[in-house]
N, C-alpha and C positions, 0 to 999 in steps of 0.2 A: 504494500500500500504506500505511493507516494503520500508526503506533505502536498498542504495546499497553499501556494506562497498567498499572503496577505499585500494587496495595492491601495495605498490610501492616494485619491483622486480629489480633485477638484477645481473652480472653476472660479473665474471671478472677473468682472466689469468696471470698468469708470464710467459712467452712464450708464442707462442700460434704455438705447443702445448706445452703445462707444466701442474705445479699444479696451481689449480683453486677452485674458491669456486665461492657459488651464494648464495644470499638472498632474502628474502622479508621481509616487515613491513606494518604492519596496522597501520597508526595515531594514535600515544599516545594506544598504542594497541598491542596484541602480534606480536611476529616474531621467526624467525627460519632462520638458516642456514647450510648450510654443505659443500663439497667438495670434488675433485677427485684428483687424483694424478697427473696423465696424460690425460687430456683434451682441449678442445678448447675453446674460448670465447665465441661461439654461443653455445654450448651445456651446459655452464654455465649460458647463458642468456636462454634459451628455459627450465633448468632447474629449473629455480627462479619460473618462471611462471608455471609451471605444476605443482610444490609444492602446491604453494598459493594456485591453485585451489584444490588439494585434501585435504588441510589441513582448508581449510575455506567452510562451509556451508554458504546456502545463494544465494541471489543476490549480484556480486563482479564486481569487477571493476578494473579490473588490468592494472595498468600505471607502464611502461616500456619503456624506452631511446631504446631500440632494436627494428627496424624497421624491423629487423628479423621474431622474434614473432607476433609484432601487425601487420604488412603487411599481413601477414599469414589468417589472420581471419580477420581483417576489409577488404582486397582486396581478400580474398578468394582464394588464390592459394591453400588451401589444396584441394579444388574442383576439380581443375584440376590435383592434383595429382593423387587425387582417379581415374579420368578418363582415365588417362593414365599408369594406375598402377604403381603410385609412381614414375616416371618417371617424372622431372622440362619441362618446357620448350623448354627448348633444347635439352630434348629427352635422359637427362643423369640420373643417381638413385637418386635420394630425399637425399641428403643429415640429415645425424643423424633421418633417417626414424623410428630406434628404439625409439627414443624419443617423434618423431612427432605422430606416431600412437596410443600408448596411450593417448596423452595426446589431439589431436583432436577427440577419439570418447567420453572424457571424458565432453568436453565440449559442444560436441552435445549432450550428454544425457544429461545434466544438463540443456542449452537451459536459463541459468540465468548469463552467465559471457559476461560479456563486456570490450574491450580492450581500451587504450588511450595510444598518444605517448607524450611522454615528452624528450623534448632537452636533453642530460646528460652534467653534469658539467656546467650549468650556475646558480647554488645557488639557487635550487626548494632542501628546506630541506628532506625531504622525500625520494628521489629518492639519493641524496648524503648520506643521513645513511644510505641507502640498499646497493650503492654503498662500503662502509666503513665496512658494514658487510660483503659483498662478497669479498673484499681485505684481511680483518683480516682473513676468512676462509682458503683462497687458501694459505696464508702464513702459520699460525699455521696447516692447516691441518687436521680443529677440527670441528664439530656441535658443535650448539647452538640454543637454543630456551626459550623463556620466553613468561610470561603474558604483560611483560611492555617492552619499548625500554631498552636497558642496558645503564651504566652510563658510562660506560667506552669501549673503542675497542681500541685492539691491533694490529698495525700498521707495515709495515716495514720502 
């Protein structure tokens, strides 16, 4: 039985919309981040997590403060998207559908990623450096990625 590595993701805007960046990090372990110009916070947070998963093989575990994302796949609303063709609830277009489509049949294929939500901003370290790396992103407007956490992040 493998482990299932743990990705804490996420997402974050100056405006919304504005510019944005999103990250993820594996504990004591690589990470990556990047950013968009003009974006929104959920497509910054839906962005973290779609990363992790094509950038990490494996059984995964992505924990994410976005009730966005994890709602999505633990309560299964893409189910019912598919069923109404892309179409929420209330009968209106799926919202950032470009994003959501790849990135749910990616994790049907795969059939090894599992979601967790975590509070954001109550001092769960992991989830605050993600946070910290998709701030520094959306500000400088730059990727980043490494083997280890970085030592340093630029702030506004």
């Amino acid at each position: 039985m493998s482990l299932r590595k743990q990705i804490f993701t996420d997402g974050a805007c100056s405006g919304n919309p504005g510019p944005g960046g999103w990250a993820w990090i594996v504990p004591y372990g690589n990470f990556a981040s990047g950013n968009a110009l003009q974006t929104t916070n959920q497509r910054m947070e839906l962005t973290a997590a779609y990363e992790a998963v094509l950038q990490n093989q494996g059984p995964i575990e992505i924990v994410s403060d976005s009730t966005y994302v994890v709602k999505c796949f633990n309560d299964g609303w893409w189910k019912g998207w598919l069923k109404r063709d892309w179409k929420n609830s209330q009968r209106k277009p799926v919202a950032n559908r470009d994003l959501w489509e790849p990135f749910i049949e990616e994790v049907q294929q795969r059939d090894d990623v599992i979601f967790t939500w975590v509070k954001g901003h109550t001092g769960n370290e992991w989830n605050d450096f993600a946070d910290q790396l998709a701030v520094e992103a959306g500000y400088l407007q730059k990727t980043r990625e490494g083997s280890e956490p970085p030592n340093e992040i630029i702030l506004p």
